[in-house]
N, CA and C atoms as a LAMMPS dump frame, in Angstrom:
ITEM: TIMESTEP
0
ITEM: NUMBER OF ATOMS
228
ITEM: BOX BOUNDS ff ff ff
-5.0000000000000000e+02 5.0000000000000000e+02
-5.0000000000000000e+02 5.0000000000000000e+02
-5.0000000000000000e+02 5.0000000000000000e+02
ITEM: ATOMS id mol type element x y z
1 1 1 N -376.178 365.385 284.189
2 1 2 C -377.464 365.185 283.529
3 1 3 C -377.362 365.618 282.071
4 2 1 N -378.138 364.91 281.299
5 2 2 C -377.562 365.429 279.925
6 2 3 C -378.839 366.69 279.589
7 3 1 N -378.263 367.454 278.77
8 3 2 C -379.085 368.49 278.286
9 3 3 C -380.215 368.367 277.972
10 4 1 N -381.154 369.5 277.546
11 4 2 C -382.635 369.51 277.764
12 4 3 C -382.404 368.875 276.075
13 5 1 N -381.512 369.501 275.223
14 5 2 C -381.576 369.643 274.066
15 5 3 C -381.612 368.131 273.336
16 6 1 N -380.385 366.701 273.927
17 6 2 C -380.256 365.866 274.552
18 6 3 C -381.096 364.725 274.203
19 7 1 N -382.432 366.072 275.52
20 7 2 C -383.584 364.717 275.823
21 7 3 C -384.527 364.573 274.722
22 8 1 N -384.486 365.881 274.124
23 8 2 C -385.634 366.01 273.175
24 8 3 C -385.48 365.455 271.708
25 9 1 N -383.815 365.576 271.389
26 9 2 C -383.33 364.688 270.329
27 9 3 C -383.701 362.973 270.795
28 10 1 N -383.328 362.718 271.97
29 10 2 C -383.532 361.424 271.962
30 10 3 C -384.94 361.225 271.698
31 11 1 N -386.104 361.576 272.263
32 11 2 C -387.558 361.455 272.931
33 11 3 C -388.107 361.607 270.821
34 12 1 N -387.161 362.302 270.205
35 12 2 C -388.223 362.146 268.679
36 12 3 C -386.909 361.127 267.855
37 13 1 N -385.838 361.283 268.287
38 13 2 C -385.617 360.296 267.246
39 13 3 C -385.68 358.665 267.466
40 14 1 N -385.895 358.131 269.096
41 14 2 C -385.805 356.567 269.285
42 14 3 C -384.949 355.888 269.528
43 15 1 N -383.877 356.914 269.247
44 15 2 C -382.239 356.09 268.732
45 15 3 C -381.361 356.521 270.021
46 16 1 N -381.41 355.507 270.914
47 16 2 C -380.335 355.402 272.305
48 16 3 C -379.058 355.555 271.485
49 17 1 N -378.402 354.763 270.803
50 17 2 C -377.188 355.208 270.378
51 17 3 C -376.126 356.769 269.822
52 18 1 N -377.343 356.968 269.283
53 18 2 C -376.978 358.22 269.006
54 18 3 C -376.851 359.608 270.509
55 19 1 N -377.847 358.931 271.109
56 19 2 C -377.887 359.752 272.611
57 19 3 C -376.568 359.115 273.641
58 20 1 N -376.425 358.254 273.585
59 20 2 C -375.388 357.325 274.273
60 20 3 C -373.974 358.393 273.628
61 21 1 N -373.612 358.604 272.271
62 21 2 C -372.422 358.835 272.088
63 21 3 C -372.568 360.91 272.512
64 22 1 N -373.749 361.216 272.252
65 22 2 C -373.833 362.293 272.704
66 22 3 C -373.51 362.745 274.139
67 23 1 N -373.805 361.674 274.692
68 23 2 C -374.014 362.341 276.628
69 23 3 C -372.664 361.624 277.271
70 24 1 N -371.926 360.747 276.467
71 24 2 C -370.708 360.2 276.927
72 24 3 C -369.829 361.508 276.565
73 25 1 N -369.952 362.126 274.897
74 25 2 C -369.246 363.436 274.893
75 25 3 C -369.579 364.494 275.401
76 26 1 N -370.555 364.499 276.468
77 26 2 C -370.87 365.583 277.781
78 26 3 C -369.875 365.228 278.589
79 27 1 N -369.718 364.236 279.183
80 27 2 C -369.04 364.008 280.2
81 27 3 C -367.682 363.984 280.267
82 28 1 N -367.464 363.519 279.001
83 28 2 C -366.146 364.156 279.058
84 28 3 C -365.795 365.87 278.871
85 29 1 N -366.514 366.528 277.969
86 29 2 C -366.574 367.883 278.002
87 29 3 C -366.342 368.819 279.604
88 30 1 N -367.318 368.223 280.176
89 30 2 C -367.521 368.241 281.451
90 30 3 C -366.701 368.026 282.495
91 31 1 N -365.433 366.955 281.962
92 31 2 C -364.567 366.146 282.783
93 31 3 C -365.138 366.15 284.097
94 32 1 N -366.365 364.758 284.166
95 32 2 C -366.871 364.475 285.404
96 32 3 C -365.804 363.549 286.383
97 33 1 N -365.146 362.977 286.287
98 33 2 C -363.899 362.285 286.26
99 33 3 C -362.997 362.763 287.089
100 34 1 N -363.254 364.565 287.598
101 34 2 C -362.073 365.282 288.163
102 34 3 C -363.207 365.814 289.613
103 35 1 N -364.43 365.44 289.001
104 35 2 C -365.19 365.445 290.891
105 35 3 C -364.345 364.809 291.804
106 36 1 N -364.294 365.304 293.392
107 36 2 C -364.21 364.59 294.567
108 36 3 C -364.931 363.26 294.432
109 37 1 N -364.283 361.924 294.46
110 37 2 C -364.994 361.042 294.64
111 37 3 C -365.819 360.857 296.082
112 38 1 N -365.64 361.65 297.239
113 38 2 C -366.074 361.817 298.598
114 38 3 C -367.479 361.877 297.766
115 39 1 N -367.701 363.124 297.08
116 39 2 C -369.182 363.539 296.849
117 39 3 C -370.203 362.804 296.23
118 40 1 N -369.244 361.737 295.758
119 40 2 C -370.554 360.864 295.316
120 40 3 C -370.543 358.985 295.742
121 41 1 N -369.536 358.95 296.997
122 41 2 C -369.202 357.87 297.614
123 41 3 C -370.695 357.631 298.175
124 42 1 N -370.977 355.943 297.827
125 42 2 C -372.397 356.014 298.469
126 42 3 C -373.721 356.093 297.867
127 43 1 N -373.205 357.086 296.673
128 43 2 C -374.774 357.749 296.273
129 43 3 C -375.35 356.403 295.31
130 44 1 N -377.057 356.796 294.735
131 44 2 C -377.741 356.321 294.513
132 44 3 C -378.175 357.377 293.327
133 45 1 N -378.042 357.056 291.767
134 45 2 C -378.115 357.801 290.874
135 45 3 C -379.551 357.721 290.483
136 46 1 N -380.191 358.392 289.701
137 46 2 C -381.79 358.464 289.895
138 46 3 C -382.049 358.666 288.198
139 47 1 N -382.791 357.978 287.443
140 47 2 C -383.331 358.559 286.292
141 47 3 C -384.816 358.098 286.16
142 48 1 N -385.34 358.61 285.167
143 48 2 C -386.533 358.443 285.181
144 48 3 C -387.269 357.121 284.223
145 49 1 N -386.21 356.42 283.413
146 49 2 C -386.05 355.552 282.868
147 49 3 C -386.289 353.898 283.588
148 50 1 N -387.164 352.889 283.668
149 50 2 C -387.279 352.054 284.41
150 50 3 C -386.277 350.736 284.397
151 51 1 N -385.503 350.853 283.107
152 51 2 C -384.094 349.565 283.132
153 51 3 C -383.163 350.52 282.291
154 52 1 N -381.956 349.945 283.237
155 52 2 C -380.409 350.546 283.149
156 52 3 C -380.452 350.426 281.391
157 53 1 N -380.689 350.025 280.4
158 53 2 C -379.662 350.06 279.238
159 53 3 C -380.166 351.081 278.238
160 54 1 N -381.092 351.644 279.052
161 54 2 C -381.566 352.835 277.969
162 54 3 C -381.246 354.247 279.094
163 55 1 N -380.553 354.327 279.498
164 55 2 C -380.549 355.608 280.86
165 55 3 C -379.417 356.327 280.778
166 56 1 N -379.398 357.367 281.309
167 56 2 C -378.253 358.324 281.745
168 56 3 C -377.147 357.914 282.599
169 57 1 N -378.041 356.902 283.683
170 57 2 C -377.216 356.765 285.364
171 57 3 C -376.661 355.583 284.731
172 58 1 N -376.687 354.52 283.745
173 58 2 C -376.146 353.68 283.939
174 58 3 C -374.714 354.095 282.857
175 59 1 N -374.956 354.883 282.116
176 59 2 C -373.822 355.771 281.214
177 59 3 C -372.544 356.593 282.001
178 60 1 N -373.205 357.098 283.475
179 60 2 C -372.165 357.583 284.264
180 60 3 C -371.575 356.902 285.347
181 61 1 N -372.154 355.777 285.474
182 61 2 C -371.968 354.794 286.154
183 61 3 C -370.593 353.975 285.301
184 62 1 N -371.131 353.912 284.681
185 62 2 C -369.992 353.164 283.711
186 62 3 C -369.136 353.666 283.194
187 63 1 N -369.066 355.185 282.654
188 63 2 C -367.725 356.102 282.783
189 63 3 C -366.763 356.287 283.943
190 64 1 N -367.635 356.482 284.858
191 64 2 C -366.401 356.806 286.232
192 64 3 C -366.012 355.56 286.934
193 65 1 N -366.981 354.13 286.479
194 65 2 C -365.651 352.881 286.805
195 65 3 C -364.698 353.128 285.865
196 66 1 N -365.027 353.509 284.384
197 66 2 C -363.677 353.441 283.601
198 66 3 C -362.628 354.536 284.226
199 67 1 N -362.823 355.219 284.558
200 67 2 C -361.895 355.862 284.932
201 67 3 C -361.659 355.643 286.092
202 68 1 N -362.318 355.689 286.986
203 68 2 C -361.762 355.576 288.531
204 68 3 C -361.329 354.434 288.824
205 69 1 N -362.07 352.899 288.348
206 69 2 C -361.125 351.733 288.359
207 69 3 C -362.172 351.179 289.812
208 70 1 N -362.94 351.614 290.601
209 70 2 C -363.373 351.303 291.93
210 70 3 C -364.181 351.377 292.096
211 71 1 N -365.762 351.483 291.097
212 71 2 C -367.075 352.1 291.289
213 71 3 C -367.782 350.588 291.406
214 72 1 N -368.119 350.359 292.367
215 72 2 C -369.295 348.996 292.304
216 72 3 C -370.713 349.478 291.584
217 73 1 N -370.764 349.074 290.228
218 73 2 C -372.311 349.679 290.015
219 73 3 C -373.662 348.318 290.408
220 74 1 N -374.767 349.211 291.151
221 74 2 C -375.697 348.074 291.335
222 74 3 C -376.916 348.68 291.256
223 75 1 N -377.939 347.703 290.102
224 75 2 C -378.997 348.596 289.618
225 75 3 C -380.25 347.998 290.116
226 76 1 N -380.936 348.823 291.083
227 76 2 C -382.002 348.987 291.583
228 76 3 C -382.938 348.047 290.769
């Protein structure tokens, strides 16, 4: 999830891009990439955002196909 700090930069400045390159360099910080894929085989990512191209879930969705090579993403 990206930081509180994050949401609040995004929520006054408007600018997805700038939040996009921010929360992609969470995740790697984070190296989400080195989770058990068991733990999230299955799951159903949740944001509060109503279409994928402004969201969090569709940002980690799309990192861990790049890396894992095997993630079917499908958006609600």
């Amino acid at each position: 999830a990206p930081t509180q700090e994050m949401l609040k930069e995004a929520n006054q400045s408007k600018n997805f891009s700038v939040y996009e390159q921010s929360f992609k360099e969470l995740m790697v910080k984070r190296s989400i990439e080195n989770l058990p894929k068991q733990l999230i085989d299955g799951a159903c990512l949740l944001c509060s955002e109503r279409k994928p191209h402004e969201c969090h879930r569709r940002l980690v969705a799309e990192y861990l196909q790049q890396k894992w090579g095997d993630v079917e993403i499908i958006h609600l």
